[in-house]
GUDRENLUM-749319 format. One line per 3 residues: number of its first residue (from 1); their letters; for each residue y negated, x, z negated of N, C-alpha, C. Coordinates in steps of 0.05 Angstrom, whole numbers, plus 5000, padded with zeros to 4 digits. Layout:
NUM	a	Y,X,Z,Y,X,Z,Y,X,Z; ...
//
This chain:
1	xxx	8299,3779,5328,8320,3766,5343,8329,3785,5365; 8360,3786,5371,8368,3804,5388,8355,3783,5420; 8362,3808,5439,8361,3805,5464,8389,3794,5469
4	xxx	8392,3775,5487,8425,3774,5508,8435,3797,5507; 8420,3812,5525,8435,3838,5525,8437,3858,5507; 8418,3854,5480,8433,3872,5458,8455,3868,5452
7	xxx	8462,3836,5449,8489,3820,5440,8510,3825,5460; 8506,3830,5486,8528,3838,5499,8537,3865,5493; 8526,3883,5494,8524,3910,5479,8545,3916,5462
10	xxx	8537,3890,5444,8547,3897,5411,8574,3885,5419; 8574,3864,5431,8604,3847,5436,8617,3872,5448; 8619,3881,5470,8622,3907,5490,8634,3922,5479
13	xxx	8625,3932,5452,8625,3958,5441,8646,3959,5419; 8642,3928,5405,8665,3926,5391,8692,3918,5406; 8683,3906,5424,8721,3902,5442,8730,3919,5455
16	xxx	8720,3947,5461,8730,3971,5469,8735,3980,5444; 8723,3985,5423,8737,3999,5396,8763,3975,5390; 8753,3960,5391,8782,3932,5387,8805,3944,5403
19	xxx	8799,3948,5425,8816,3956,5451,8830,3985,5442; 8816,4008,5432,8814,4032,5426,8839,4027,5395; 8835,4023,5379,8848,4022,5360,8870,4004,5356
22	xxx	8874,3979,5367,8903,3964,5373,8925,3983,5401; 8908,3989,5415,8931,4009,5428,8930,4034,5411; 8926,4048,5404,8921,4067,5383,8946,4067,5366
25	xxx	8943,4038,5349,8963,4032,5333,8989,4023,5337; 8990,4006,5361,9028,4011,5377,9038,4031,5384; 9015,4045,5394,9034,4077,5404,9040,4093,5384
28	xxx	9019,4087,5358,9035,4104,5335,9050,4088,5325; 9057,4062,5320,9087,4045,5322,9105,4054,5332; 9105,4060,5359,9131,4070,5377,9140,4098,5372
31	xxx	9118,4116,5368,9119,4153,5364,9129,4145,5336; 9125,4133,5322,9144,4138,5291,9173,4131,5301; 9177,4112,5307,9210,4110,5311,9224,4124,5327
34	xxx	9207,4135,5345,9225,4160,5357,9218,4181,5344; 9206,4197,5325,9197,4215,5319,9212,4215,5293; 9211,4191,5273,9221,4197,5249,9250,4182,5241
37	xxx	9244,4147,5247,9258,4128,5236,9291,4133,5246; 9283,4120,5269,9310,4128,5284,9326,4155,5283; 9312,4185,5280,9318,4203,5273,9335,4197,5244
40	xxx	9317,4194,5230,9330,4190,5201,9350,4164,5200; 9360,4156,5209,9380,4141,5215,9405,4144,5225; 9405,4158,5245,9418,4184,5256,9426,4197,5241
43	xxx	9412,4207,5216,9424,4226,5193,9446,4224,5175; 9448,4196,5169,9457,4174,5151,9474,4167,5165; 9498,4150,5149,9519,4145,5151,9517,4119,5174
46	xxx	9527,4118,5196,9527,4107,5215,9520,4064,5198; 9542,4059,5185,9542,4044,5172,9519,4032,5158; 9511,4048,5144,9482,4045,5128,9461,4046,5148
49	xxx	9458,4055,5170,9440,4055,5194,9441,4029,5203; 9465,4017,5203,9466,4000,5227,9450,3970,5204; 9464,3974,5177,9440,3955,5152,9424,3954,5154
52	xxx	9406,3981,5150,9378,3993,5155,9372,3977,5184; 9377,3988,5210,9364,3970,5226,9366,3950,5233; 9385,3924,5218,9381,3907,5218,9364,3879,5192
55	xxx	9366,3904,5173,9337,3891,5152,9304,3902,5169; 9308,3932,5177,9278,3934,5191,9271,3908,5220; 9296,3906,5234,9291,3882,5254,9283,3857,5241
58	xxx	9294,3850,5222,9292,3825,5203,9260,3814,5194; 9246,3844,5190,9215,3835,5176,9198,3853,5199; 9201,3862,5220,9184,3878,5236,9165,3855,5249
61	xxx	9173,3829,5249,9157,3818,5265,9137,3799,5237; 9117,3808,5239,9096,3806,5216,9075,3802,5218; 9055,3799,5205,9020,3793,5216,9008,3816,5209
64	xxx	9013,3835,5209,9011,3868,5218,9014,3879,5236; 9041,3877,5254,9049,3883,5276,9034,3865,5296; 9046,3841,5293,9030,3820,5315,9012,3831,5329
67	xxx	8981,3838,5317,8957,3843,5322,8962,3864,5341; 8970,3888,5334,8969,3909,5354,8995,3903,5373; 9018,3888,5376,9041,3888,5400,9024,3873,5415
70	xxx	9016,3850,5413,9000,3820,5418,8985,3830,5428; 8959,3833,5412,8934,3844,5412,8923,3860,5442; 8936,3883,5437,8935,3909,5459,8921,3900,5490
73	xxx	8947,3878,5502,8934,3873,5529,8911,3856,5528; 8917,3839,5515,8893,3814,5511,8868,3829,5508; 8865,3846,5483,8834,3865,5476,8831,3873,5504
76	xxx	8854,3886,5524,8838,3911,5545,8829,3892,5564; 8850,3877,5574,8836,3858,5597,8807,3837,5586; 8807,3825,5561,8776,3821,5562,8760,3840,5564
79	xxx	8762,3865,5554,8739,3889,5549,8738,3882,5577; 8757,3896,5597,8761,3902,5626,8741,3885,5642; 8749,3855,5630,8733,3833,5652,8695,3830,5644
82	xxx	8698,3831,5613,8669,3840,5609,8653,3866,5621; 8667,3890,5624,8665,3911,5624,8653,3905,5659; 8671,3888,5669,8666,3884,5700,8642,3872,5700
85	xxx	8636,3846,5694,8616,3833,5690,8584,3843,5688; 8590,3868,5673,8569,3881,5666,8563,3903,5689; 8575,3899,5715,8580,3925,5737,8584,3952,5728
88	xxx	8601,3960,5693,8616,3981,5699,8638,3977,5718; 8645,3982,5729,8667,3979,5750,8690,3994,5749; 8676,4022,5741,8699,4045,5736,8710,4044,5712
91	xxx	8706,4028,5694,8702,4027,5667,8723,4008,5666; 8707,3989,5672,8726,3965,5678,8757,3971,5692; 8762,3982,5707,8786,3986,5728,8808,3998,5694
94	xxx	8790,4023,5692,8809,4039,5669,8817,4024,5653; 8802,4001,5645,8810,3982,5621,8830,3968,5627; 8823,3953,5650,8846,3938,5660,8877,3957,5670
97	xxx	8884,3977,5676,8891,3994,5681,8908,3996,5657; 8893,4010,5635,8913,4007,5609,8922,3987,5599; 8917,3963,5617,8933,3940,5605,8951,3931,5609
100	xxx	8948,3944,5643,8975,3938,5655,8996,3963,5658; 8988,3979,5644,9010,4004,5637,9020,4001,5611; 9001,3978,5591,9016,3972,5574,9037,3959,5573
103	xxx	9032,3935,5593,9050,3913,5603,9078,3922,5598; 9066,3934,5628,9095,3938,5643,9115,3957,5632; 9101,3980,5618,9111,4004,5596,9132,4004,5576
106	xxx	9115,3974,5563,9114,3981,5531,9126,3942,5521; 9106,3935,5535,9108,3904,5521,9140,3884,5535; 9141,3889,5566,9153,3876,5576,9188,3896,5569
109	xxx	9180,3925,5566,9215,3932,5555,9219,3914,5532; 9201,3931,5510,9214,3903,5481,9217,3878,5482; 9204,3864,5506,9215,3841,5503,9243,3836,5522
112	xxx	9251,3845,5545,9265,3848,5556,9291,3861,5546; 9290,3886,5530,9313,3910,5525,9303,3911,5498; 9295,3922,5479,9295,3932,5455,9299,3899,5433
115	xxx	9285,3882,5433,9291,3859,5420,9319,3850,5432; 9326,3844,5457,9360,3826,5457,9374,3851,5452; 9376,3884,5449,9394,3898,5430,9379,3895,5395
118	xxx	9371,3880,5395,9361,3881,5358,9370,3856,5348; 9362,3838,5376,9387,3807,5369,9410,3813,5366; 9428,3831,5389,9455,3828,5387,9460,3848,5357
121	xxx	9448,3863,5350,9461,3883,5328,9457,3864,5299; 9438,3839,5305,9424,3834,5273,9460,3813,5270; 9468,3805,5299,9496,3779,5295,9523,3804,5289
124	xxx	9521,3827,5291,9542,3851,5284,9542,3852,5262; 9572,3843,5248,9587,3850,5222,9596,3877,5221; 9575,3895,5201,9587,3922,5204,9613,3929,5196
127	xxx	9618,3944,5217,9647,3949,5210,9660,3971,5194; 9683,3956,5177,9683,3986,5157,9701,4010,5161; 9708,4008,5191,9724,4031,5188,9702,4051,5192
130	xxx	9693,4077,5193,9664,4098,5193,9681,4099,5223; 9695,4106,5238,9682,4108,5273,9687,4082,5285; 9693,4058,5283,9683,4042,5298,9649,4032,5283
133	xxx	9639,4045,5269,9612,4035,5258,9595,4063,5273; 9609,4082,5270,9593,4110,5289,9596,4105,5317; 9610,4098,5327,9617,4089,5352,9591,4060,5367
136	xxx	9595,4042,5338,9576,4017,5348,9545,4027,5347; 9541,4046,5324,9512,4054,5320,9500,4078,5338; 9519,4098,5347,9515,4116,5369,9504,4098,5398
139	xxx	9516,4080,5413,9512,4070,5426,9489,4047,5430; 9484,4040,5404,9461,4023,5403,9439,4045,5398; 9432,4070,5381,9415,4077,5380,9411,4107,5400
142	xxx	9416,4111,5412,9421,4125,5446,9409,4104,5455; 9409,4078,5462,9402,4057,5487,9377,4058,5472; 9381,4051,5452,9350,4034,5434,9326,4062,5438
145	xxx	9333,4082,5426,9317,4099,5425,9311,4117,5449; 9321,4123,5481,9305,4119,5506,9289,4102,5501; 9290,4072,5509,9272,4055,5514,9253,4051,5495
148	xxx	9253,4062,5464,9236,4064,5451,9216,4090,5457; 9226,4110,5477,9211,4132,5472,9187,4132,5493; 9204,4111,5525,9196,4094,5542,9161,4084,5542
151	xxx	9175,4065,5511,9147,4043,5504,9125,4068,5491; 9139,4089,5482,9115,4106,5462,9102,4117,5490; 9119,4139,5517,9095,4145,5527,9077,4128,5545
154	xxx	9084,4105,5547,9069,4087,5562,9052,4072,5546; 9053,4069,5519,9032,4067,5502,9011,4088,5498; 9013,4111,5502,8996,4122,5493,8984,4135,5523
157	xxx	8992,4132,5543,8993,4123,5574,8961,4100,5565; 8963,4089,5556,8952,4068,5561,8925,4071,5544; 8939,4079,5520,8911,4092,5500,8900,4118,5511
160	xxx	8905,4123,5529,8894,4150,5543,8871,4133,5563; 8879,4109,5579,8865,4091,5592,8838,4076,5588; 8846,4076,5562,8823,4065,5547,8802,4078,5532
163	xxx	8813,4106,5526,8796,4125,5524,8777,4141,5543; 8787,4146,5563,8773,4140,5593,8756,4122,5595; 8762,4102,5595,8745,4076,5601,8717,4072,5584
166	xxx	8726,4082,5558,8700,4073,5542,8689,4108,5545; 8701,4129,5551,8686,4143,5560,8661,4138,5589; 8675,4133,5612,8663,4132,5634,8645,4103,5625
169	xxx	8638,4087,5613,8623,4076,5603,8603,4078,5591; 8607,4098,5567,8583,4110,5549,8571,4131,5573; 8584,4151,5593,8560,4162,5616,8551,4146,5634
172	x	8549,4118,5635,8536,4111,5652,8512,4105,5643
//
């Protein structure tokens, strides 16, 4: 039979890797769309971009995604408050720390700025002349893709936090 405190241990250990790998996985969410998607979109006929990101808006929100957009703060701030509990402190801070650099970074733009430009483009009838469709898709993906690049380094801002954390943890 385990000890209490083996079981806290094990709980501990998996909600920092919990923690570790859902931020992990939004910031490589965010670094692909600025790195590849949006690039390659850009490439392509303004028109067919503006289809393209409004079928990828259409199914992005999924029980794939959920886990790590969702996920991220919820995992750090429990690790954080366990992490406290247990008088890491410094450990704890960092955790909580990346949660709220996730927040404020990453979670609160997309819901604020990147989703109501993904609402307004999904109600846009593309248009067929090619520059009022280069014109509509230049301007949405310039706005979209700052604030996407925004959420990537403050995601990984944050997975930097948590790597810290479960470092200064394992030396204590």
């Amino acid at each position: 039979m385990w000890a209490s405190d083996d079981r806290l241990t094990v709980l501990l250990s998996c909600l920092m890797a919990l923690s570790l790998i859902l931020t992990g996985a939004i910031a490589g969410f965010f670094y692909a769309y600025t790195s590849s998607v949006m690039r390659g979109l850009d490439a392509i006929p303004a028109a067919h971009a503006i289809v393209a990101m409004q079928g990828i808006n259409a199914t992005v929100r999924n029980w794939m995604f959920a886990p790590a957009f969702f996920g991220t703060p919820v995992a750090a701030i429990i690790t954080g408050a366990l992490l406290g509990w247990q008088q890491h402190k410094s450990a704890a801070l960092l955790m909580l720390l990346a949660a709220v650099i996730y927040i404020s970074g990453a979670f609160l733009p997309t819901l604020l700025v990147n989703v109501p430009m993904n609402e307004t483009l999904a109600t846009v009838t593309v248009p067929t002349d090619p520059q009022a469709a280069d014109h509509l898709w230049r301007e949405y993906s310039g706005a979209w893709t700052w604030w996407n690049t925004l959420r990537t380094l403050f995601s990984f801002a944050s997975l930097l936090f948590v790597g810290l954390a479960i470092y200064v943890s394992a030396r204590r």
